[in-house]
C-alpha positions as CSV (number, residue, x, y, z in Angstrom):
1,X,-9.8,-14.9,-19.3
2,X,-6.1,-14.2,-19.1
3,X,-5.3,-11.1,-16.3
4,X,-2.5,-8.6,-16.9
5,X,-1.7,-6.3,-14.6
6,X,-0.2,-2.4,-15.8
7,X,0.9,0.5,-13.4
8,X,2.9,3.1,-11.8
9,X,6.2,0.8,-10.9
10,X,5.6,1.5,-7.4
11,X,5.3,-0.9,-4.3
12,X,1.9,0.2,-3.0
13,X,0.1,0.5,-6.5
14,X,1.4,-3.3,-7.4
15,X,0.8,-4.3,-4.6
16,X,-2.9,-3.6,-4.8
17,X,-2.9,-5.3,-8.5
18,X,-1.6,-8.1,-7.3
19,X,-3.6,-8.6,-4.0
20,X,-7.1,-8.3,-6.7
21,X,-5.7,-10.7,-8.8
22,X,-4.8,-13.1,-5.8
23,X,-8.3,-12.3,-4.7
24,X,-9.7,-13.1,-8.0
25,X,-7.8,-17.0,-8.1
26,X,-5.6,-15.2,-10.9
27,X,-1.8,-15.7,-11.8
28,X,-1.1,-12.6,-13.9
29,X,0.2,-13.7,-17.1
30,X,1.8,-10.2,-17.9
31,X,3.0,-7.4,-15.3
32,X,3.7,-4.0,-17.3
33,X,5.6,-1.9,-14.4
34,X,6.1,1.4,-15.9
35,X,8.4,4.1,-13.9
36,X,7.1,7.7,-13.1
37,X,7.5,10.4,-10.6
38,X,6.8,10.4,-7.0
39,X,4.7,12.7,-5.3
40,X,7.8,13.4,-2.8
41,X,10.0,14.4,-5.4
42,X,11.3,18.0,-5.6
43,X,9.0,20.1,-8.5
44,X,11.6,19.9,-11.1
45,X,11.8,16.0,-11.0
46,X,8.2,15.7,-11.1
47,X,8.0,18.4,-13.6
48,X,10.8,16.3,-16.0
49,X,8.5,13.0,-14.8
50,X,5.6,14.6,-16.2
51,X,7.6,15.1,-19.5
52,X,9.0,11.4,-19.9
53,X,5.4,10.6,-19.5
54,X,4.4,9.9,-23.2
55,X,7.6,8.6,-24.0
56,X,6.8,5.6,-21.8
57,X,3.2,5.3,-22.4
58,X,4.8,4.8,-26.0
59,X,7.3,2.5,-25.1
60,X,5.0,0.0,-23.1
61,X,2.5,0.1,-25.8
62,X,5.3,-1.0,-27.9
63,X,6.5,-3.5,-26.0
64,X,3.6,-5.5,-25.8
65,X,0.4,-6.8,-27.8
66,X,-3.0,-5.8,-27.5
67,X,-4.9,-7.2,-24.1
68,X,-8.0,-8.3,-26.4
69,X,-10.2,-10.3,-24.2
70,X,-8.1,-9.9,-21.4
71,X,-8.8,-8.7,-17.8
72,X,-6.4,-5.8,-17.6
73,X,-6.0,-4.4,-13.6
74,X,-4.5,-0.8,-13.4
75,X,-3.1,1.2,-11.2
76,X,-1.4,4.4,-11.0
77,X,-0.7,7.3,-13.6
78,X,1.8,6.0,-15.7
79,X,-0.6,3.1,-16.0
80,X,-3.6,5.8,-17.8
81,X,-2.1,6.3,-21.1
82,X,-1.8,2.8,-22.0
83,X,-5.4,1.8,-20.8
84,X,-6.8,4.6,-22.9
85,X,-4.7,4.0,-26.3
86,X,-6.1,0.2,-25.8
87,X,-9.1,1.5,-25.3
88,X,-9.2,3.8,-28.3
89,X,-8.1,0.8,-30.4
90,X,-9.9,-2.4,-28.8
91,X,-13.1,-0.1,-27.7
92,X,-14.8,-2.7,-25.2
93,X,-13.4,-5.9,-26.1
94,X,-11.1,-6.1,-22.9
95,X,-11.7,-5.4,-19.6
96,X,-10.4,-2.8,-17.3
97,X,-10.5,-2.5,-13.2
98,X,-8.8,0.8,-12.3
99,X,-7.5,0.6,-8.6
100,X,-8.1,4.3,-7.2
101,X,-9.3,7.4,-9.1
102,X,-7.9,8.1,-12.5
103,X,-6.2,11.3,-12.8
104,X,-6.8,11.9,-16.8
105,X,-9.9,9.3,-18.0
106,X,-12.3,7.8,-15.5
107,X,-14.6,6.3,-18.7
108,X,-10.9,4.6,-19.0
109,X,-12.5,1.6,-16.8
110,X,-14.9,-0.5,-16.6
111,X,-14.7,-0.4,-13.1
112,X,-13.1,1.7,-10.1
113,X,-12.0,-0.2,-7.3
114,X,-11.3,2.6,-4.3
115,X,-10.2,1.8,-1.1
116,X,-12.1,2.7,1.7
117,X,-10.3,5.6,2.9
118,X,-11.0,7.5,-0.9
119,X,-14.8,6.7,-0.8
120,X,-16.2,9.7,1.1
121,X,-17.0,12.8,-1.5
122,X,-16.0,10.6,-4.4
123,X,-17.9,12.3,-7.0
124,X,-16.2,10.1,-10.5
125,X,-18.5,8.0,-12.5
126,X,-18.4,3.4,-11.8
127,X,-18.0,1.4,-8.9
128,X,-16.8,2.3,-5.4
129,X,-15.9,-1.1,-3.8
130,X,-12.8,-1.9,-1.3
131,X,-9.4,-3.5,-1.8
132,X,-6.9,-4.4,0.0
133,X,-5.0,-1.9,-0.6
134,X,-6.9,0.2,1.8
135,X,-6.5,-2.0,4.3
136,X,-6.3,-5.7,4.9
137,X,-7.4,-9.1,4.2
138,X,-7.4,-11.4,7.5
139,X,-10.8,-12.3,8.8
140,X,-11.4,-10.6,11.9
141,X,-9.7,-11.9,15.3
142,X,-8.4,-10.8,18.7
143,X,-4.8,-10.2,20.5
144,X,-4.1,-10.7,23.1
145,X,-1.5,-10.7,25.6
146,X,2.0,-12.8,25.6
147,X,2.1,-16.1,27.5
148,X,3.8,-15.0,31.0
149,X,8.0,-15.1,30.6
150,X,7.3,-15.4,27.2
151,X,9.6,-12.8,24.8
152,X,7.7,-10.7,22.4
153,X,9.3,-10.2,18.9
154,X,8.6,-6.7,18.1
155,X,9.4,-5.2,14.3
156,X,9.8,-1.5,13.9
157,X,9.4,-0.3,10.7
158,X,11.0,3.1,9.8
159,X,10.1,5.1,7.1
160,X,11.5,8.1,5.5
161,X,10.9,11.5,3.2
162,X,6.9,11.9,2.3
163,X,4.5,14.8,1.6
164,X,2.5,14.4,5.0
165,X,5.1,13.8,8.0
166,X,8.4,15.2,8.7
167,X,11.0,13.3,10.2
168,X,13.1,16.3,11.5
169,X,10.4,17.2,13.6
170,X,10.6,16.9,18.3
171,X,7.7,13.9,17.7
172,X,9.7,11.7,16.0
173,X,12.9,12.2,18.2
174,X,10.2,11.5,21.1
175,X,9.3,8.1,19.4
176,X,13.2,6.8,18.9
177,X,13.2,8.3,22.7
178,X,10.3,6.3,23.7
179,X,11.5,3.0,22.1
180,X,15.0,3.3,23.8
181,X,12.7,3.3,27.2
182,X,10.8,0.4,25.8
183,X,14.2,-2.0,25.2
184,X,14.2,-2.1,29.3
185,X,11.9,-4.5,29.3
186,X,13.3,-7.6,29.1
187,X,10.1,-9.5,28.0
188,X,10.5,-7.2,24.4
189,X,12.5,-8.3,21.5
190,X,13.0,-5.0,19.5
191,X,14.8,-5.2,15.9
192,X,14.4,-2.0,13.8
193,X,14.7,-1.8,10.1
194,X,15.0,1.2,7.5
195,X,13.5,2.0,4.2
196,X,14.6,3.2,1.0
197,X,13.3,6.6,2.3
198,X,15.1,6.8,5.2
199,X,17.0,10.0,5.0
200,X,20.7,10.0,6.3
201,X,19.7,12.3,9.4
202,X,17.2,10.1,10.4
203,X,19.4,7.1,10.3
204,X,22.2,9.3,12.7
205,X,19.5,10.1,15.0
206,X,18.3,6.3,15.4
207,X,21.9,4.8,15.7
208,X,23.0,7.8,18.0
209,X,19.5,7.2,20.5
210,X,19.5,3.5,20.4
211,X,23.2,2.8,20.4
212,X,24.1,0.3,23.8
213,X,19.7,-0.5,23.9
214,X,19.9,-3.5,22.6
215,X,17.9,-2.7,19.7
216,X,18.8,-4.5,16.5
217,X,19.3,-2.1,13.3
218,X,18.5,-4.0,10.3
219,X,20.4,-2.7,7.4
220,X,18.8,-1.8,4.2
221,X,20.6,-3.8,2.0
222,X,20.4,-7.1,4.7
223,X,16.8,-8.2,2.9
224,X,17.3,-12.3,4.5
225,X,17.5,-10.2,8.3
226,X,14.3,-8.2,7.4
227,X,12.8,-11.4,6.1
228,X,13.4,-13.1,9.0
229,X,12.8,-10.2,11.4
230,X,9.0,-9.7,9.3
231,X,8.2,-14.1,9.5
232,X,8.9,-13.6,13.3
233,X,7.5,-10.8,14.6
234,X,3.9,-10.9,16.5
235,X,3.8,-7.2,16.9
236,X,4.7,-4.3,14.8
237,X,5.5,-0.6,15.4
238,X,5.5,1.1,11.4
239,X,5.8,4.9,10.7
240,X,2.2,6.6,9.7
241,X,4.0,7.6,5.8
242,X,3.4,4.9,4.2
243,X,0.2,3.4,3.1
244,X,1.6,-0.4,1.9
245,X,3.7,-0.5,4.7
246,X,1.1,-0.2,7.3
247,X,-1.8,-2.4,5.1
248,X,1.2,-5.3,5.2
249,X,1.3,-5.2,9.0
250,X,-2.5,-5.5,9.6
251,X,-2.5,-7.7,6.9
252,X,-0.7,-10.1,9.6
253,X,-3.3,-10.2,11.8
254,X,-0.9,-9.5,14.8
255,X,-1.2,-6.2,16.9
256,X,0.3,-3.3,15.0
257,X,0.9,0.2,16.2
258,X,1.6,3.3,14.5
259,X,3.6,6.4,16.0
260,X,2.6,9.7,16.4
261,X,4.3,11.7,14.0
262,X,4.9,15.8,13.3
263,X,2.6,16.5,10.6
264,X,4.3,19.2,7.5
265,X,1.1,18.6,5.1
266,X,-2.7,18.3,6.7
267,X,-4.5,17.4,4.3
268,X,-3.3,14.7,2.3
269,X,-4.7,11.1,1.8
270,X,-1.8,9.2,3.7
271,X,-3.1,11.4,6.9
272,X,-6.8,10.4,6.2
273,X,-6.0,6.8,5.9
274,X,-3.9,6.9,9.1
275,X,-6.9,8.5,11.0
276,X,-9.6,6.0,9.6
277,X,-7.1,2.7,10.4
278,X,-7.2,4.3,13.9
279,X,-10.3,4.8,14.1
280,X,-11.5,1.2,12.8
281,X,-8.9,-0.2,15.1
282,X,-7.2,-1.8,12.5
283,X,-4.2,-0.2,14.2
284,X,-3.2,1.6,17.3
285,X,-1.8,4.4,18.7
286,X,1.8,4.1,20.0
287,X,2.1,4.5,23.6
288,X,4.5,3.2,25.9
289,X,4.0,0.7,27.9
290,X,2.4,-1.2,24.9
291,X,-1.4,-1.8,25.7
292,X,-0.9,-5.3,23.8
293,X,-4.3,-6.7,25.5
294,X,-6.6,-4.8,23.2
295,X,-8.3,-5.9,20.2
296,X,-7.7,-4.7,16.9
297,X,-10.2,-5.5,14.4
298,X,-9.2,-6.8,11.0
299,X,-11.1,-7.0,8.4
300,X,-11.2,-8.9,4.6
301,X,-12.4,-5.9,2.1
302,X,-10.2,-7.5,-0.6
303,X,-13.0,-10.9,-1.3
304,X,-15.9,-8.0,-1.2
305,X,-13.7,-6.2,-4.4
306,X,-13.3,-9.3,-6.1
307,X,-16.8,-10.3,-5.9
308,X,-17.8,-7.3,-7.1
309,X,-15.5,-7.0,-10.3
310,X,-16.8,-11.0,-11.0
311,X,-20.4,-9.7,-11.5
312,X,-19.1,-6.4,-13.5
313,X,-16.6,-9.2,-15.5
314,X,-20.6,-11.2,-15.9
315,X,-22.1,-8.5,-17.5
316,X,-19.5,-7.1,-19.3
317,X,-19.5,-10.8,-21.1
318,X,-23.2,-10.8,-22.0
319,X,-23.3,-7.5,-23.5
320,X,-22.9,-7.1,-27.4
321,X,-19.9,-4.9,-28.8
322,X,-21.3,-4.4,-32.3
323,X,-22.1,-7.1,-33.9
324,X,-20.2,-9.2,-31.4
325,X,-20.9,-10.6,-28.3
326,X,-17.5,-11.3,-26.2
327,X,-17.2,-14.5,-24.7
């Protein structure tokens, strides 16, 4: 059965699409990446967002055929419309895994697929299984420390503008503070690199606090530097905003710490998955010195999803759509 893969053209909600379909020994033969608003945006962009909504629901549905007996992975808003106007026309002769909770239509799946961090008080209708997503898909394993008078490469990974934390708060002046401190020791590589989100105050503060540290500042736009920075690293320090971000870096299996952060917004679902990833030890806390001789658990969620959406795929197969049965 052919796989497409529809959603929100966002890093994180791809990202998750593409991990399942990895997980399920899938190339997608079709990636529909359709834009819509972020939940940082400012209330008129979301509100105009909200707006252009149908017009792009209409223009992916034109701009592709119908997925008829096709496994069709979803994720994000944007993605919604079109599973419900093939679902309206094609009833149950394709299949659909939603990755996270459908804002509009949950009876729009076949199957939910939540990360672990959405499960508790989840009261929608279908199947609550992991992905990756949520958090990671190494099998589990131990760190330990460096090899005496050998240098660690450490990748900091800054983010930017987000619901939860706020950048302009004392914490995060604290952290860039507390990294400066940590460039003493001679036995730590540090390269730093920015994100899309950075905000210009944010990059001023960094350059002004680490400027003669010997910190490396990896440039936005230099992607071969972050590249290579990301294939050599055995240890990363990333900001708590973003979800992919963090899942990435445990998904390396190396020891991966997250910052401390001023929070603006307490109860959002980038704070609870921060919390639970601490709390599993999938991560740690950021302290300096770096307690690098603890384990941190990792654990492959991403093979449970997949085997779960192969049984639902099973059944879904057998079943008889009118006078059909699909095959």
């Amino acid at each position: 059965m052919p796989v497409w893969i529809v959603s929100t053209a966002k890093t994180g909600h791809l990202n998750q699409c593409r991990a399942l379909a990895a997980e399920l020994g899938k190339d997608p033969a079709r990636i529909i990446a359709i834009p819509g608003p972020s939940g940082a945006d400012g209330f008129a962009r979301r509100l105009i967002g909200r707006l252009l909504d149908p017009v792009r629901t209409g223009l992916a549905l034109l701009s592709h055929p119908l997925p008829k007996d096709t496994l069709v992975i979803a994720s994000g808003r944007a993605s919604e419309g079109v599973c419900v106007v093939w679902r309206m026309l094609l009833g149950r002769r394709f299949f659909v895994v939603y990755v996270g909770v459908p804002k509009t239509d949950s009876a729009l799946a076949d199957v939910l697929v939540h990360g672990d961090h959405r499960i508790s008080g989840l009261d929608k209708p279908g199947i609550h299984v992991p992905t990756r997503g949520a958090m990671v898909t190494e099998p589990a394993r131990s760190h330990t420390a460096s090899e005496p008078g050998k240098v660690r490469n450490i990748l900091v990974l800054i983010g930017g503008k987000n619901l939860t934390y706020d950048y302009d708060g004392p914490k995060f002046r604290g952290f860039i503070n507390q990294l400066a401190k940590l460039a003493e020791d001679k036995t730590l590589a540090l390269r730093l690199a920015v994100s899309r989100r950075t905000q210009p105050a944010t990059y001023d503060l960094i350059s002004s606090v680490l400027k003669g540290s010997g910190i490396a500042i990896i440039e936005l736009a230099d992607r071969e530097g972050f590249a290579a920075a990301r294939r050599t690293a055995d240890t990363f320090i990333v900001c708590p905003d973003s979800i992919t971000m963090i899942s990435e870096c445990c998904a390396e299996a190396v020891p991966t710490f997250i910052p401390d952060i001023d929070v603006k917004r307490p109860s959002t679902e980038n704070l609870r998955f921060v919390a639970k990833v601490l709390a599993e030890r999938h991560a740690l806390s950021f302290t300096a010195p770096l307690p690098l001789a603890q384990t941190v658990r990792i654990e492959n969620q991403a093979r449970r999803a997949a085997a779960a959406v192969r049984d639902h795929i099973k059944a879904w197969r057998s079943t008889p759509v009118g006078s059909e049965r699909v095959t």
